[in-house]
N, CA, C and O atoms as CSV, one atom per row, in Angstrom:
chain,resi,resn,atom,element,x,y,z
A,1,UNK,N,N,71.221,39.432,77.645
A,1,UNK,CA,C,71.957,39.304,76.399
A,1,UNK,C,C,71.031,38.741,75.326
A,1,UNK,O,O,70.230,37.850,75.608
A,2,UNK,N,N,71.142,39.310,73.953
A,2,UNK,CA,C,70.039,39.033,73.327
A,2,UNK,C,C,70.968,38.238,72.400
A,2,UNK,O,O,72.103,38.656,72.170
A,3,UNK,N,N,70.346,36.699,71.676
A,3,UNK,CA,C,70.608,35.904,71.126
A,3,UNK,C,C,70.155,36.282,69.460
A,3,UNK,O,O,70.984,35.815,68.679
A,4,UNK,N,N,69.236,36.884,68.905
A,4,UNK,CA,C,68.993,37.512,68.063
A,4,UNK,C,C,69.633,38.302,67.388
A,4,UNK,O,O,69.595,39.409,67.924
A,5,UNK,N,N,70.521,38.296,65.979
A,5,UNK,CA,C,71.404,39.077,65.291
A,5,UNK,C,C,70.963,40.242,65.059
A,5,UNK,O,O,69.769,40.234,64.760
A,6,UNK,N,N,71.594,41.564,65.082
A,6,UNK,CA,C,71.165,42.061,64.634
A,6,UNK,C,C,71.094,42.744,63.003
A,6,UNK,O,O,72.136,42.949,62.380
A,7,UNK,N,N,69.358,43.142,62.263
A,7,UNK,CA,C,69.284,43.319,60.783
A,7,UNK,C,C,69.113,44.442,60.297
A,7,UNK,O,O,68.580,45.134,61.164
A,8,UNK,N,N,69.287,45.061,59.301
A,8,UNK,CA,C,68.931,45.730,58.552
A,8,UNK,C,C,68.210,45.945,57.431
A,8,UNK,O,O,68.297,45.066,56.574
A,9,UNK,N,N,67.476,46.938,57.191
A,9,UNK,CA,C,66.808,46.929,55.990
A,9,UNK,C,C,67.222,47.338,54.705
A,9,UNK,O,O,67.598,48.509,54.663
A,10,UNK,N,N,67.259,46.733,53.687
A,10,UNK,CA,C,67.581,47.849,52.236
A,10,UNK,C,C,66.605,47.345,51.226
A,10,UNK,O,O,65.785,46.460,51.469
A,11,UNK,N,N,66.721,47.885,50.209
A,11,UNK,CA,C,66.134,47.956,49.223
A,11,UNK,C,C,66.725,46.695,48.126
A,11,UNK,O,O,67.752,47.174,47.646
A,12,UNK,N,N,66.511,45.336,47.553
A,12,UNK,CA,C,67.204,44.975,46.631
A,12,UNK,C,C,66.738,44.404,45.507
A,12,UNK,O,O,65.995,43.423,45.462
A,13,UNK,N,N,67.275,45.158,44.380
A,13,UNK,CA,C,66.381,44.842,43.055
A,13,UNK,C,C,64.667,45.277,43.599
A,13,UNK,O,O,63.923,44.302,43.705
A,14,UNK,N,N,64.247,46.217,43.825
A,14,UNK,CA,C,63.175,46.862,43.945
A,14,UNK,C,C,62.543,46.052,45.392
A,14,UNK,O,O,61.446,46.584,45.555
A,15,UNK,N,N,62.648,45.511,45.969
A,15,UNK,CA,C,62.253,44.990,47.070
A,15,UNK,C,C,63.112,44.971,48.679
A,15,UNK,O,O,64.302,45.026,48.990
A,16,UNK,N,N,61.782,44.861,49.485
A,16,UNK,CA,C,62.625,45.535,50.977
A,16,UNK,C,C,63.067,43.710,51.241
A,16,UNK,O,O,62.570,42.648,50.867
A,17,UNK,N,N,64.290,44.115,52.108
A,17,UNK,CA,C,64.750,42.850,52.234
A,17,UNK,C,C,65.677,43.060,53.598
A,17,UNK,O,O,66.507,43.960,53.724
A,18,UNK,N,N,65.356,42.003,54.637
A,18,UNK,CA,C,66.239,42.438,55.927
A,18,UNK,C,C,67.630,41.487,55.577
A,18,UNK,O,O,67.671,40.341,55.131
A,19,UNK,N,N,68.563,42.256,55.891
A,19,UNK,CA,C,69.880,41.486,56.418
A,19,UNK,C,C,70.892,41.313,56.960
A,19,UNK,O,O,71.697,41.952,56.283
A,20,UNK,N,N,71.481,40.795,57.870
A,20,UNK,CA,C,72.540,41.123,59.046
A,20,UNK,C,C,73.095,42.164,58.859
A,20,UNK,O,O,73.670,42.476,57.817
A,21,UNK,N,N,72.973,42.940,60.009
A,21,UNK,CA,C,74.256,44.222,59.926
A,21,UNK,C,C,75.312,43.838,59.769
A,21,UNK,O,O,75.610,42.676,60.045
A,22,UNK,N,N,76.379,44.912,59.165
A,22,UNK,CA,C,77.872,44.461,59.522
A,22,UNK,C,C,78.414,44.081,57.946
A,22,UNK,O,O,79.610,44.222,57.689
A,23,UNK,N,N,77.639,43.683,57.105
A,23,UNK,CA,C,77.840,42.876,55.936
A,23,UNK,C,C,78.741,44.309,54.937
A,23,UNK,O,O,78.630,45.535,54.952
A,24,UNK,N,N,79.587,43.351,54.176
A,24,UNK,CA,C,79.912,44.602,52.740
A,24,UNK,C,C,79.189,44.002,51.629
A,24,UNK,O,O,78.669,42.896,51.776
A,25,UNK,N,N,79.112,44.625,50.551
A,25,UNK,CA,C,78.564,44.220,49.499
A,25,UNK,C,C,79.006,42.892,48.861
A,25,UNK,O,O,78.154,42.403,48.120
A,26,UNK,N,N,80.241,42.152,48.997
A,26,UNK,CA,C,80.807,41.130,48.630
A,26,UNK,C,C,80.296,40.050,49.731
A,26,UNK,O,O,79.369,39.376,49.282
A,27,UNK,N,N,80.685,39.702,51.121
A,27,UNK,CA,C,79.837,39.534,52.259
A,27,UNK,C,C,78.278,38.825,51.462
A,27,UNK,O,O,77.917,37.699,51.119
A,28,UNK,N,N,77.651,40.296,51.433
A,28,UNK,CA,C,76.106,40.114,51.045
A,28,UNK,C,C,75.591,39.224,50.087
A,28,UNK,O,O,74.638,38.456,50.223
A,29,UNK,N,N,76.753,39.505,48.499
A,29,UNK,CA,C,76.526,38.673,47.415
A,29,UNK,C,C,77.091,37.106,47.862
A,29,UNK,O,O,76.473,36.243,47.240
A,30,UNK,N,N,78.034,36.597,48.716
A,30,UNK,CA,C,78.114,35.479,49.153
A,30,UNK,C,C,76.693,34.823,49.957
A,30,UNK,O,O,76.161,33.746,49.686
A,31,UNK,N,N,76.375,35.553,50.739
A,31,UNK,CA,C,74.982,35.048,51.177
A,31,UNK,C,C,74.032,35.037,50.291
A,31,UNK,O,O,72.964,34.862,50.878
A,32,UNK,N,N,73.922,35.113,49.419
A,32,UNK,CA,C,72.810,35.299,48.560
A,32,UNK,C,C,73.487,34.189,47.498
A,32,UNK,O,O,72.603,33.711,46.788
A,33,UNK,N,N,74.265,33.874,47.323
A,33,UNK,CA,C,75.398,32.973,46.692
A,33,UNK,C,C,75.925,33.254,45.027
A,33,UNK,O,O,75.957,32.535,44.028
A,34,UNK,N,N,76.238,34.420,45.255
A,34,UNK,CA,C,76.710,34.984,43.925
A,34,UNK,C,C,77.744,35.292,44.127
A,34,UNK,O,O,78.281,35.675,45.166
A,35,UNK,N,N,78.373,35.044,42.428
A,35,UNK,CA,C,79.681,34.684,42.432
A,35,UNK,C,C,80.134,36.338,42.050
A,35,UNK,O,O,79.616,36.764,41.018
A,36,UNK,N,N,80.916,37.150,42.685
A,36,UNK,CA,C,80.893,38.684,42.906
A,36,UNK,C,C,81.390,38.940,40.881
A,36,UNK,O,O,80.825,39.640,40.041
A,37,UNK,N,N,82.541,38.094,40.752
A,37,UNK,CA,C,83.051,38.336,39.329
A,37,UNK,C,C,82.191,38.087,37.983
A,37,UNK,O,O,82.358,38.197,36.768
A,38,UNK,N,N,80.962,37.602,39.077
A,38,UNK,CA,C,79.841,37.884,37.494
A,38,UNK,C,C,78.203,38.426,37.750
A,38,UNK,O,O,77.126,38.149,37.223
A,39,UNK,N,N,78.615,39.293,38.786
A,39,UNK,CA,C,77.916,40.429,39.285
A,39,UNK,C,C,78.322,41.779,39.350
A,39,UNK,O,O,79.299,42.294,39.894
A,40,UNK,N,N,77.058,42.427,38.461
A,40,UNK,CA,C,77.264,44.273,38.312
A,40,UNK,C,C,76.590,44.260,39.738
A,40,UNK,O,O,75.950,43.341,40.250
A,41,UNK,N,N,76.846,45.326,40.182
A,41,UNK,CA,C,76.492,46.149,41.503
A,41,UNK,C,C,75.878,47.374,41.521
A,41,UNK,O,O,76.704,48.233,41.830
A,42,UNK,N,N,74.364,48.003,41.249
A,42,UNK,CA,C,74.392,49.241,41.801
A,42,UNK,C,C,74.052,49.939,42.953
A,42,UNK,O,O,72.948,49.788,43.475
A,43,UNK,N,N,74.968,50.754,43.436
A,43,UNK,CA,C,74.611,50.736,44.625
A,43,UNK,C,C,74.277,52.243,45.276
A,43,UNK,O,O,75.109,53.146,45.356
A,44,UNK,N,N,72.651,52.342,45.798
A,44,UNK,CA,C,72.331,54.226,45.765
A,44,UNK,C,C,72.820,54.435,44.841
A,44,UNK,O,O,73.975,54.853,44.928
A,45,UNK,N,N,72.240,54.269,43.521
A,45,UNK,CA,C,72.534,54.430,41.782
A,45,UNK,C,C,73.652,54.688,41.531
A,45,UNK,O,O,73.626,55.647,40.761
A,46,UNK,N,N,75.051,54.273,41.811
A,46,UNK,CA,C,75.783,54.276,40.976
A,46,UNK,C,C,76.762,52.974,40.978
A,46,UNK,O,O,77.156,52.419,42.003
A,47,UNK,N,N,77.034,52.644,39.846
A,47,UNK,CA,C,77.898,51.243,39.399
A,47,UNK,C,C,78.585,51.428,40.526
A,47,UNK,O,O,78.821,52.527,41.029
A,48,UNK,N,N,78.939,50.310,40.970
A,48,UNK,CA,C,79.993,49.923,42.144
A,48,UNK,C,C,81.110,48.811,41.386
A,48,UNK,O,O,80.829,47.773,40.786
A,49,UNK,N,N,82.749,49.542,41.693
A,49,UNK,CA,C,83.352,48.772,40.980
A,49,UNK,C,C,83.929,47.198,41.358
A,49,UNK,O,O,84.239,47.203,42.549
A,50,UNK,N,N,84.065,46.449,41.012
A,50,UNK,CA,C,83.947,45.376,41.957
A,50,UNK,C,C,85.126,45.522,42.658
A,50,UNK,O,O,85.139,44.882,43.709
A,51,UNK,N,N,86.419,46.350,42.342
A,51,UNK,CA,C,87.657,46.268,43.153
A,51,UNK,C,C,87.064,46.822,44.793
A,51,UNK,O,O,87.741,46.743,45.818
A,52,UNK,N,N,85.811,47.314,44.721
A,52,UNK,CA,C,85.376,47.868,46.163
A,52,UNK,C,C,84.597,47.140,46.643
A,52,UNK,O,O,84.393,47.497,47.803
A,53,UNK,N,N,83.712,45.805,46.231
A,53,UNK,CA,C,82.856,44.934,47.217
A,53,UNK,C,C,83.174,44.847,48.259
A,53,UNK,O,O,82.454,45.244,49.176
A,54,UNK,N,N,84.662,44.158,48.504
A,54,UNK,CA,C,84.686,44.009,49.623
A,54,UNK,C,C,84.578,45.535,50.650
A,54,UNK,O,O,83.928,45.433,51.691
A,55,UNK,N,N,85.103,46.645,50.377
A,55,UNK,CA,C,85.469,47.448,51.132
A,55,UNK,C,C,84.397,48.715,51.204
A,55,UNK,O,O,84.676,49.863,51.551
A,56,UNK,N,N,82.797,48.096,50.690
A,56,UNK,CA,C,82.102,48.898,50.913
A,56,UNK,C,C,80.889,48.387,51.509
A,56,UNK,O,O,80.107,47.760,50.795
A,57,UNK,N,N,80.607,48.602,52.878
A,57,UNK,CA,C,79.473,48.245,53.604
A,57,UNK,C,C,77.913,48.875,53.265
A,57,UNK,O,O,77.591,49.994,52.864
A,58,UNK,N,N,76.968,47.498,53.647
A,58,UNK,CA,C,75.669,48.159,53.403
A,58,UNK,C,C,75.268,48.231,54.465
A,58,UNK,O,O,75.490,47.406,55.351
A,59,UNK,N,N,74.171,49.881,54.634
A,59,UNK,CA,C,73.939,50.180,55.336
A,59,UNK,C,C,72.394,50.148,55.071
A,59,UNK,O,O,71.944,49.961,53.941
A,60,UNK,N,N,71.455,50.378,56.391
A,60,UNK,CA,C,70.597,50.756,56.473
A,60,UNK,C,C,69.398,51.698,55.770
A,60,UNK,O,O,69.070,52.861,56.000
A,61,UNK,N,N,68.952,50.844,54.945
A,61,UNK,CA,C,68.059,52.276,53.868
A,61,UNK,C,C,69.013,51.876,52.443
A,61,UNK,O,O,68.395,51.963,51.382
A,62,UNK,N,N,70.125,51.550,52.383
A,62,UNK,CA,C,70.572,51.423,51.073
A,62,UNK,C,C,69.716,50.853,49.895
A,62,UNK,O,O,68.639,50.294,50.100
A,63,UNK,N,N,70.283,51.035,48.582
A,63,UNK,CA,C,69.297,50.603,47.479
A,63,UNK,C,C,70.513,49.725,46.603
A,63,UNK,O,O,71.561,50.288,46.285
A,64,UNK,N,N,70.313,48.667,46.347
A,64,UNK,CA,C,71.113,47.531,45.409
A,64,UNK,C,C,70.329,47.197,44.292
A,64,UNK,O,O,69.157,46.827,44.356
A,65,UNK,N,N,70.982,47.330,43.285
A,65,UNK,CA,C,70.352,46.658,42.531
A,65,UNK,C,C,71.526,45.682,41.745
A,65,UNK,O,O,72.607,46.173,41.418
A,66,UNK,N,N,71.195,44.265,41.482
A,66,UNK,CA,C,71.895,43.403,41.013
A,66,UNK,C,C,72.038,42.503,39.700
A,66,UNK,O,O,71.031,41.822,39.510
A,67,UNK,N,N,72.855,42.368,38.930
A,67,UNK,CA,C,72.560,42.210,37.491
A,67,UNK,C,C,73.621,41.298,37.840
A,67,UNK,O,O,74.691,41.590,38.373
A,68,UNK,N,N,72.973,39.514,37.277
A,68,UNK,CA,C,74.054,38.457,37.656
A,68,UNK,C,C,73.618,37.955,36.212
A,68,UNK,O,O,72.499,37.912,35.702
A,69,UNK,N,N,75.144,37.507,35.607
A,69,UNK,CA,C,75.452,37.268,34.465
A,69,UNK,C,C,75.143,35.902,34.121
A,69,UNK,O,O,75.284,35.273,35.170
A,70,UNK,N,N,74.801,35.125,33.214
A,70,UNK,CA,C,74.800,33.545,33.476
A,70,UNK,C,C,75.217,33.197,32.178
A,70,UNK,O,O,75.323,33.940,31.202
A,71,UNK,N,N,75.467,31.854,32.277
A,71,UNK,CA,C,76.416,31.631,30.810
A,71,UNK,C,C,75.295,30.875,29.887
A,71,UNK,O,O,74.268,30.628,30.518
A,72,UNK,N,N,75.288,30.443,28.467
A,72,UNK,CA,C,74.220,29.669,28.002
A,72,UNK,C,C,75.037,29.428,26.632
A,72,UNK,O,O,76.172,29.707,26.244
A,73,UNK,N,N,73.893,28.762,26.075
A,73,UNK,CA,C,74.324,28.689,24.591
A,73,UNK,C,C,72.657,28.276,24.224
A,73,UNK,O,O,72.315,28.067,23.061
């Protein structure tokens, strides 16, 4: 029995990056610790709407790219 999770590879914001299988895109942005409602999503180039984070898994080879909003003055 192997104690070792198993990962995947994708692409994010132009860089290879391993990370647990199994994850959805909402999932993913929690590990990474982004807050999903002030994150664009693209995902294999096209906008991902956020009503689908949760209900769309990343897979293997996928391409993300992530645009996180921040507040200022």
């Amino acid at each position: 029995m192997s104690t070792i999770a198993e990962t995947i590879e994708i692409r994010l914001n132009g860089d290879a990056k391993r990370i647990a299988a199994g994850l959805t895109v909402a999932a993913l942005l929690r590990e990474l610790g982004l807050e999903p409602q002030l994150v664009v999503v693209e995902h294999n180039r096209e906008i991902l709407e956020r009503s689908r984070y949760d209900a769309t898994p990343v897979r293997a080879g996928d391409v993300l790219e992530l645009v996180h909003f921040v507040g200022g003055g």
